[in-house]
N, C-alpha and C positions, 0 to 999 in steps of 0.2 A: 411300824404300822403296816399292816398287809395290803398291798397292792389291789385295790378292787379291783385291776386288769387282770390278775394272773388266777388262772384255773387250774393251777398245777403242773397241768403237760402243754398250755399254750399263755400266750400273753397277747390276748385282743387286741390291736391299735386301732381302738377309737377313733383316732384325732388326726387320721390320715384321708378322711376326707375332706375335712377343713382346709388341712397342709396340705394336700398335694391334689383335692382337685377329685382323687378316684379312690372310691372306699377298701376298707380291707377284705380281701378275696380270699379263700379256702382253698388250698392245695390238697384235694381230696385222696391223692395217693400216697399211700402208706397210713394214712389214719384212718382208727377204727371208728364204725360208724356211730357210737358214741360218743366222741371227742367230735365229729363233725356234727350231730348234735345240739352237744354241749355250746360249740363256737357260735352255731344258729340261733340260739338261744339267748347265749351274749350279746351278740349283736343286735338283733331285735327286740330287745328290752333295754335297749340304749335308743330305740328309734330309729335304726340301720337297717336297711335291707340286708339279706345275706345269700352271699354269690359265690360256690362253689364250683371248680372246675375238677376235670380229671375224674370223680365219681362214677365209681364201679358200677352197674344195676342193681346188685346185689348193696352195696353198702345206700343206695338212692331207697331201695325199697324198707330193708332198715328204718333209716331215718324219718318217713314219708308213715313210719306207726309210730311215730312220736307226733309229726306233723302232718298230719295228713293234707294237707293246705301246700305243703310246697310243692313246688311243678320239676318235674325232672324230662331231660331232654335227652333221652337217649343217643342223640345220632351224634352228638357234640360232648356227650359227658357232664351236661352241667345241670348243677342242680341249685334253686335258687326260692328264697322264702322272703315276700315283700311285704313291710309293714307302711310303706310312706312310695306316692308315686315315685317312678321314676322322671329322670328328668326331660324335658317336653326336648324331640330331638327337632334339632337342627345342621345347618351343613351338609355335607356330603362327604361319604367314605365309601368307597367302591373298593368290595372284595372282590378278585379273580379268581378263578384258581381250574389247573390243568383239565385234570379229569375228575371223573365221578364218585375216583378213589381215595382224593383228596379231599371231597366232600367234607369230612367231621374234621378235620381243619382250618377248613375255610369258615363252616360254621363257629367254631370256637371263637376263632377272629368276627366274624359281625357281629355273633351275641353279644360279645364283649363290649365292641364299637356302641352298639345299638344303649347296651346298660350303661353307660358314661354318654350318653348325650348326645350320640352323632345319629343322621338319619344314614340307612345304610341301602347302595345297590348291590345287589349279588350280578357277579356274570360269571355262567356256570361250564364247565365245561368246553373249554377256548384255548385247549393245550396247542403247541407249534405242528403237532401230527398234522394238524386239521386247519392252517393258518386261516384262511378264507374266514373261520369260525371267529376267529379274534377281529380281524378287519372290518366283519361288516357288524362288529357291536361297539366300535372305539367312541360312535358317539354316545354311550353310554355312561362312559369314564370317564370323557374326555374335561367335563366340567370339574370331576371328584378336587376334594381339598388334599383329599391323602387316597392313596391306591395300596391296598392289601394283594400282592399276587403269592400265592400259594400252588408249589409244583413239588412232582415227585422227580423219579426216572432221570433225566441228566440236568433236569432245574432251570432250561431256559427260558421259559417265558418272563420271569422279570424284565430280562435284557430285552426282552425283544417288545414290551410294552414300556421300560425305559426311553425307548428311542422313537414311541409314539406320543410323547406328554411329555409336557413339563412341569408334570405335580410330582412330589414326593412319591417316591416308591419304596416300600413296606415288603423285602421279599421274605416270604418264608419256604423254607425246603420240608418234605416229608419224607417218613420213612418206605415211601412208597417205589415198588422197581424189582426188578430181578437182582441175582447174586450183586453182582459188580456195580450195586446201588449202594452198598457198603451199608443198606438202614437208613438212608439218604445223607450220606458221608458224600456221594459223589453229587447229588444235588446241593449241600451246603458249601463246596467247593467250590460248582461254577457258579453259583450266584456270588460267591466272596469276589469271582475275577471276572464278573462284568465288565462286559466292553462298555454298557451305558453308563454314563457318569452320574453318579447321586444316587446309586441303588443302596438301601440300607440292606444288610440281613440277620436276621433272627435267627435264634437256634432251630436245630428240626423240630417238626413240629408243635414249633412253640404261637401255635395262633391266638394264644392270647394276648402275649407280650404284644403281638405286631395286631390285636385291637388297639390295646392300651397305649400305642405309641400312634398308632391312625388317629382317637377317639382325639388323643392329647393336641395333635398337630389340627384338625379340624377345629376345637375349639379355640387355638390363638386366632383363627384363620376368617371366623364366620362372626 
């Protein structure tokens, strides 16, 4: 019998918003904007919303003449096509993150949070350059269930907002910095050797992962 999942070049997991809580996401790079499409289309005819990340402009505008209905987010890469609300948010997820640069990172990380059910704080631009910046917004965070901090350059602000809270810390490094940033090798580094204790880290630039793990940790929480 043929798998009414399988489209040839992908196999839809339906049944992973039942199991685990957070529906199946599109990894928009390296697929043609056909196959994302296609994916869009399975999902939403199963009664799924469909939540693409990583999405070129060029493969967004694509897609968006098939769909003209879907909304695309440039500044964050994603692009997403809803047939059934999203879920009514609750809790709190507070993203961080350094500078202005980090920006479509930190975005990736809330929209994420936000699409699985967490209500979300941004605090923007609050890198260590500028400490005073961070200090006089801690009551902002200070409640969150999970903290998303996102940095580029040598990556410390996790640590340094690890050691003002005791919520869960969510860091992620970017590829953001000059040479000796290594691509943010050298921020994935010292986020791994945190003097705070309980810093998680995520890959570079993976602000979705560290939604998906905020979104996760808010909802056992609230």
């Amino acid at each position: 019998m043929v798998d009414p999942t399988d489209l040839g070049f992908a196999k839809p997991d339906f049944d992973r918003l039942r199991r685990r809580g957070i529906p199946e996401v599109i990894y928009g790079s390296g697929k043609t904007p056909e196959q994302i499409a296609e994916i869009i289309a399975a999902l939403n005819g199963r009664g799924q919303n469909a939540f693409a990340t990583r999405v070129s402009p060029e493969q967004a505008a694509a897609v968006r003449e098939r769909f003209p209905d879907a909304t695309y987010r440039s500044d964050c890469r994603i692009l997403t096509r809803d047939v059934v609300p999203l879920p009514e948010p609750r809790g709190k997820v507070a993203v961080l993150c350094a500078g202005t640069s980090d920006l479509p990172v930190a975005e990736e990380a809330a929209v994420t949070a936000e699409r699985m059910g967490a209500a979300v704080t941004r605090v923007y631009d609050v890198g260590v350059a500028g400490l005073h910046r961070l200090l006089s917004r801690v009551d902002s965070f200070a409640d969150a269930l999970a903290i998303v901090v996102v940095a580029g350059m040598e990556g410390a602000l996790p640590s340094v907002v690890g050691g003002l809270t005791d919520r869960p810390v969510i860091a992620v490094p970017t590829s953001v910095g000059y040479g000796a940033s290594f691509h943010g090798l050298a921020a994935l580094l010292g986020m791994l050797n945190s003097c705070a204790a309980g810093v998680t880290v995520v890959n570079i630039d993976n602000g979705f992962g560290a939604g998906v793990a905020a979104a996760m940790v808010n909802r056992q929480s609230c």
